[in-house]
N, C-alpha and C positions, 0 to 999 in steps of 0.2 A: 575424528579428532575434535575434541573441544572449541568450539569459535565463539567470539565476542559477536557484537552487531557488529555491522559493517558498515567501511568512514562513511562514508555519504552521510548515513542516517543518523550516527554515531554524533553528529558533528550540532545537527539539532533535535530539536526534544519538542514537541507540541503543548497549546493552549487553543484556547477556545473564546471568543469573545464575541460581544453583543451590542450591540446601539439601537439607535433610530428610535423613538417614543414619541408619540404623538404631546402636543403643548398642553398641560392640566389635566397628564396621564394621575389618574387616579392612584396607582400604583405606587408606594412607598421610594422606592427604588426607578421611580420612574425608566422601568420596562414597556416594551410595546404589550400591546393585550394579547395578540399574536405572535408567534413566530416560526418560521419558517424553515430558516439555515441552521443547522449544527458546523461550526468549524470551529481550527485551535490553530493558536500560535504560539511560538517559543519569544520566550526574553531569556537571556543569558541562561541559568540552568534548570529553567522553569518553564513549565507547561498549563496556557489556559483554555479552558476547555470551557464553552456558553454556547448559547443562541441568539441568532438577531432575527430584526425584522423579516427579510426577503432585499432583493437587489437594488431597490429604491434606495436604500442606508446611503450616506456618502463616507460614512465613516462607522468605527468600532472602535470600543475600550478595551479592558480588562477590568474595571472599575469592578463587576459584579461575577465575574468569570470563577470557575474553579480552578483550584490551582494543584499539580500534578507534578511528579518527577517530568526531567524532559524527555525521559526514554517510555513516557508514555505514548500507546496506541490505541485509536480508538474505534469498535466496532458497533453496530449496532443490530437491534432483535426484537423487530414490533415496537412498541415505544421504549424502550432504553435503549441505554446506552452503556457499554463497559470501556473502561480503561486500564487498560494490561500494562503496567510497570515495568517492563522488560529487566530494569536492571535491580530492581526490588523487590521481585519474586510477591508482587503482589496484585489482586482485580479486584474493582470498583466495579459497582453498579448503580443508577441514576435510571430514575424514569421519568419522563417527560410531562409535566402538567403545565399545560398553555402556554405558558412563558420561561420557565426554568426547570431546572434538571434541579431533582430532590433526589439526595440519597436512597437511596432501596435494599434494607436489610445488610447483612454484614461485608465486611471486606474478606475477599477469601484469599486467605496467606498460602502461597502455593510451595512445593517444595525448595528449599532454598538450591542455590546456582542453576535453578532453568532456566533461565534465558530466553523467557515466554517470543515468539516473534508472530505468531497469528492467532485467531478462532476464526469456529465455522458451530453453526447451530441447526442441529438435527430437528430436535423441535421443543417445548417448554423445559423438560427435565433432563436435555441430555445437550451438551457443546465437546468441543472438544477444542484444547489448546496445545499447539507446539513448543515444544523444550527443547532448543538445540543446544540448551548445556548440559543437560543427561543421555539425549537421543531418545528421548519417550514421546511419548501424545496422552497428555493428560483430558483424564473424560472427567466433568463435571456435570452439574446440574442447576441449570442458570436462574433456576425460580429458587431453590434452597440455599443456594451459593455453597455448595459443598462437593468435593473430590469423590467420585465413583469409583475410579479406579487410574492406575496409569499402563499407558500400552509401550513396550520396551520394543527397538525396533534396530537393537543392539545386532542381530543377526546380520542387519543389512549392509552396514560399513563395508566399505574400500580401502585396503591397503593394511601393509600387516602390521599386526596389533593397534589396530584402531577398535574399540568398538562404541563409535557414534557417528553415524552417520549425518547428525543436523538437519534435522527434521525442520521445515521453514513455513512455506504457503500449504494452503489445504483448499479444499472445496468439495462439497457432498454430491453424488449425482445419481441416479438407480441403490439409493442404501449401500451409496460404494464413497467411502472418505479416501480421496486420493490426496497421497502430503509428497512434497515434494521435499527433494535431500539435498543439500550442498556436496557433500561426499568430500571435504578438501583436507587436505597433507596440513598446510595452512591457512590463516588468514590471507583470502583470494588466491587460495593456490589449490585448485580444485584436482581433483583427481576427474581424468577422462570421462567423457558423458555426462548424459542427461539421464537422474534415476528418480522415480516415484513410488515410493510403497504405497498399495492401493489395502484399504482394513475393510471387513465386511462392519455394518454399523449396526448390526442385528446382533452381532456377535463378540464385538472390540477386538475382533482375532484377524492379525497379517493375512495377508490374502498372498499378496508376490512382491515383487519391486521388477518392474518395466524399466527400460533403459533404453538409448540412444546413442549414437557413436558421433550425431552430427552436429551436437550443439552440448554447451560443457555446465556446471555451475547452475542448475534452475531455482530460481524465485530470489526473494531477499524480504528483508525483516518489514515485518510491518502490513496492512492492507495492501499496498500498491504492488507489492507482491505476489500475492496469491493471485493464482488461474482465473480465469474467466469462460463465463460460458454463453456461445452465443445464440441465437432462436432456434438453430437449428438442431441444441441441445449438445453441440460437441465443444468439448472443452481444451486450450488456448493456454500452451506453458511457457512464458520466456526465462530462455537461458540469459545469464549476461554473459557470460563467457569468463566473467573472473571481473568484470566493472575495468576492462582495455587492461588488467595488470597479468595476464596467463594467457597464452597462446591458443587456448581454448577460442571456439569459435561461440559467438551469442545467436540468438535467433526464436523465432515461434517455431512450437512442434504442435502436433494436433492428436486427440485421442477422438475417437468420430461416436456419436449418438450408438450405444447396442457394442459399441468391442472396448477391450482392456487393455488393447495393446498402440503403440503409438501407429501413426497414419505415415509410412513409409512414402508418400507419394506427394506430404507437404513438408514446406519449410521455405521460414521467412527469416533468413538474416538481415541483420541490418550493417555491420561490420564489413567490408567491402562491396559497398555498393558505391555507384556514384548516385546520389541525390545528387537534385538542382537547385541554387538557391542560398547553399552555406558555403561557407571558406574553403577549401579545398575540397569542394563535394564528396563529404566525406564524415560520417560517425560512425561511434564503435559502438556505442550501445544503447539500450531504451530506460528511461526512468521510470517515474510514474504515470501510469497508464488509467484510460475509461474505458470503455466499449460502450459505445449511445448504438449501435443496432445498422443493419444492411451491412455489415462490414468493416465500422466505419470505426479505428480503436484513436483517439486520442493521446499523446502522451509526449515528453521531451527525450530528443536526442542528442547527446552529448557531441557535439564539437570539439575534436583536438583542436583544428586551430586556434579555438575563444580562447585556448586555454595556456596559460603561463609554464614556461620549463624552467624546474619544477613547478608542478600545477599549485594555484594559491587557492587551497579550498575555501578560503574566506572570500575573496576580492573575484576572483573569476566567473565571470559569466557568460558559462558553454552551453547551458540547457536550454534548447531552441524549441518554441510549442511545433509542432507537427502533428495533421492528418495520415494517418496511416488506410489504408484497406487494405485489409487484410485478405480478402478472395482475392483480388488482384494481383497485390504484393506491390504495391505501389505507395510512394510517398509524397507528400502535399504540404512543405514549407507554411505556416500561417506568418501571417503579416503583425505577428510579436515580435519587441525585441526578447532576445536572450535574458533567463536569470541565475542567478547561483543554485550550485545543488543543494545548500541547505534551505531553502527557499522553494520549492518546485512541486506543489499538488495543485492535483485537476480534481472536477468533478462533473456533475451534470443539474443542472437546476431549467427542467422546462425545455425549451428549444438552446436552451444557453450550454456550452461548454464554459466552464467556472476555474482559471489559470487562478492558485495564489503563485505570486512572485514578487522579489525584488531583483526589480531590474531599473535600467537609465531611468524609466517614468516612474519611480517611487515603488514602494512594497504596498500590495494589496491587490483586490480581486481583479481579473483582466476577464473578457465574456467575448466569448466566438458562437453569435447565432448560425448554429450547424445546421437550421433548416435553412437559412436565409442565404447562408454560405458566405456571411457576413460578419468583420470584426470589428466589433467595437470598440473594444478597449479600456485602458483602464476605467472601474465602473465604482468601487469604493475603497478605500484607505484603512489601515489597520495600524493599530497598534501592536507593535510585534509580527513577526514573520510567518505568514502562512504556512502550515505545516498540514493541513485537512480542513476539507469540504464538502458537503453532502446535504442535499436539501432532506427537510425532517421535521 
């Protein structure tokens, strides 16, 4: 069945901004010579998308920023950068020279109502993006900026007379593109299980669709979505269960280094656990997520308590940072306060874990030195609401 993006994301839309220049920066536009961060932030229905200095900045504009629908998403591939339109059925390309993102060859107008929510990049002349408004995986070609072909994965749907299963996150692994499906009746009303069609990438031809019975609803729009993989080459799916609206349960499932099939012997939910540390030691699901390596995945979990009945997805601030390990299955409250979901990307910059939030200390960059096991806290100020972060 057909799905929109989902509220969380729905609610904001990305930009990108930049600061910090050095005094009788040559630079017209007085830009730094250097730059280091790629991030965006949303203002009302707009997305800016720049680069700044590095974490020294205490602050950021939009003054020079690109400016972007909000339901833009933004990936990147060697030195560019694309931004997928989710609700404009359009992608942008920009490549990186020293200081700023320069246009790169044409905009590629994708077929209208797909609902682009990720990419994953094979390698120069071949990407592929998801359409969970048609149920296909469109293959492109990221140097020509031009449509290959689209893979239809109509077969796969759940439930009768549906045929789209909503194709979401993706990730390439042994020339194997596994996409991950929402499978839902409705918006957050997922049909039973965890299901992935896995495409050969030699071929653009459906391979199977794996499935799970213990975790409901996998991936959601956007990067923060998509799988991860970690050293040990096995790749990391979270369910939300339905984002606490469907009975489904959320949770990691695991595909291990060498097989196709999900690892029957893990599973990390987070919905009935008791953590230590939040209001009724207790959330139902995981947001945006990192993985910095030994285990160790950063990301916020939602707190019913934070949250208003009915929930006020403007004003409420449930999404608490937490360490996760993930071998373990263990959680680790960080000593942030809470921020809104419209508001809530991590990254990784160095030994830094990189929180954008707006929370009680103002909206902007928050930093947990993960080797030092050390928070430091808010570090610089933004104009507009952190929506993506990624050193670059």
């Amino acid at each position: 069945m057909k799905t929109n993006k989902f509220l969380l994301m729905g609610l904001t839309g990305m930009a990108l901004l930049f600061t910090a220049c050095k005094k009788n920066d040559p630079n017209p536009d007085n830009r730094s010579d250097t730059t280091t961060c790629l991030h965006s932030v949303t203002i009302d229905d707009q997305s800016y998308i720049d680069l700044f200095k590095d974490l020294n900045v205490e602050k950021t504009t939009t003054a020079n920023a690109l400016v972007h629908d909000k339901s833009g998403y933004i990936f990147t591939y060697k030195d560019y950068v694309f931004v997928l339109e989710e609700a404009k059925d359009r992608l942008f390309k920009y490549k990186k020279n020293t200081n700023r993102l320069e246009k790169s060859g044409n905009t590629l107008i994708l077929p209208a109502k797909s609902t682009t929510n990720a990419m994953a990049f094979l390698n120069d002349n071949k990407g592929y993006i998801t359409a969970s408004g048609t149920g296909k995986v469109i293959v492109f070609n990221p140097s020509s900026m031009t449509i290959l072909k689209e893979i239809d994965l109509s077969k796969y749907a759940i439930g009768e007379g549906d045929n789209n299963p909503e194709p979401m996150g993706v990730i390439i692994r042994d020339n194997l593109l596994y996409v991950t499906l929402w499978q839902t009746k409705s918006l957050f009303n997922p049909n039973p299980g965890c299901h992935v069609a896995i495409i050969n990438t030699e071929t653009d031809e459906p391979i199977k669709m794996i499935s799970d019975d213990r975790a409901g609803m996998v991936g959601s729009d956007g990067p923060t979505g998509d799988p991860f993989m970690d050293e040990n080459g096995d790749i990391y799916f979270y369910c939300t269960g339905g984002f606490g609206y469907s009975s489904e349960n959320d949770g990691l499932l695991r595909v291990k280094k060498g097989k196709t099939e999900f690892d029957k012997s893990y599973y990390f939910p987070v919905k009935g656990q008791s953590i230590n540390g939040i209001s009724g030691n207790a959330a139902d699901y995981m947001y945006s997520k990192v993985y910095a390596g030994n285990g160790k995945l950063y990301t916020y979990l939602n707190v019913p308590a934070n949250a208003s009945n009915p929930p006020d997805y403007v004003n409420d601030k449930s999404m608490q940072p937490f360490e996760l390990d993930i071998y373990n299955k263990t959680f680790r409250k960080l000593d942030l306060l809470p921020t809104t979901a419209w508001s809530a990307c991590v990254g990784i910059y160095d030994n830094n874990i990189v929180f954008g939030m707006s929370g009680e200390q103002g909206t902007g960059y928050y930093l947990y030195d993960y080797k030092a096991g050390k928070v430091i806290g808010k570090k610089i100020s933004t104009q507009g609401s952190p929506f993506y972060f990624a050193k670059f």
